[in-house]
SEPATI-810194 format. One line per field, with one value per residue (C-alpha): residue number from 0; x, y, z. Coordinates in pm, 1 decimal. Layout:
<tivexs>
n: (NUM;...) .
x: (X;...) .
y: (Y;...) .
z: (Z;...) .
</tivexs>
This chain:
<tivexs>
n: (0;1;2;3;4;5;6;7;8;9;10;11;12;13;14;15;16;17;18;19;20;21;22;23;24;25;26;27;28;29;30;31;32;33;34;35;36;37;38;39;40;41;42;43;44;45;46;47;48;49;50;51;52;53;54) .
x: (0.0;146.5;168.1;-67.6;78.1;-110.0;-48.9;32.9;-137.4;-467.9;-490.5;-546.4;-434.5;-266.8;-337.1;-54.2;-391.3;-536.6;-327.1;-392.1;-593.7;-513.9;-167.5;-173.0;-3.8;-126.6;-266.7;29.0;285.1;448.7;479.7;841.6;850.7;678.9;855.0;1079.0;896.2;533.2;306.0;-62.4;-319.9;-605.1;-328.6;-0.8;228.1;526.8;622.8;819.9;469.0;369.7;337.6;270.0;-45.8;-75.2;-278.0) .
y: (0.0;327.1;641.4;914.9;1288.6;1547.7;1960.1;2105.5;2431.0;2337.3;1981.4;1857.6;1494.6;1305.0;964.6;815.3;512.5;787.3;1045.5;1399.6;1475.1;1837.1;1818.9;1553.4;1282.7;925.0;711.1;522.6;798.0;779.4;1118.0;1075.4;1022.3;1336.0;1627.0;1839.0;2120.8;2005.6;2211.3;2118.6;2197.6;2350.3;2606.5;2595.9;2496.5;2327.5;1957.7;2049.3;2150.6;1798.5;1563.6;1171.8;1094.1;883.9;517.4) .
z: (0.0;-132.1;200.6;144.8;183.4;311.0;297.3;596.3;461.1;297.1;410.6;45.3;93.1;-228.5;-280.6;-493.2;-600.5;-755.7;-877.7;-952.6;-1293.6;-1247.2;-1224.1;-1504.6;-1220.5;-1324.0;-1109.9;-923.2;-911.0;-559.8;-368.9;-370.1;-718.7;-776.0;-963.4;-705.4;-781.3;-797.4;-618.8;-399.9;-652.3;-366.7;-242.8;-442.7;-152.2;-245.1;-195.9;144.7;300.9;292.5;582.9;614.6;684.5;970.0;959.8) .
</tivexs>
C-alpha cells in the first residue's frame, strides 16, 4: 500500500492510487517520485509543506 501525503497548509491529501488529474499525475505515481517542484493543486504549496499521513 502506497503512504498518502497530506499539505500542511490546505490539508489537500494526495493519494498516490489515484493520482492527480489536475496536475496531469497518473494514477500510481508515488509522492516521492513526484517532480521536485510540484506544487498542492487547492493552495499551491510546495512539496516540502507535505506531511505523512498517519494510519
Amino acid at each position: 500500500m502506497a503512504e498518502i501525503y497530506y499539505c500542511g497548509v490546505c490539508g489537500y491529501i494526495y493519494d498516490p492510487e489515484k493520482g492527480e488529474p489536475r496536475k496531469e499525475t497518473a494514477p500510481g505515481t508515488s509522492f516521492e517520485d513526484l517532480d521536485p517542484y510540484w506544487r498542492c493543486p487547492s493552495c499551491g504549496a510546495g512539496k516540502i509543506r507535505f506531511r505523512l499521513k498517519s494510519r
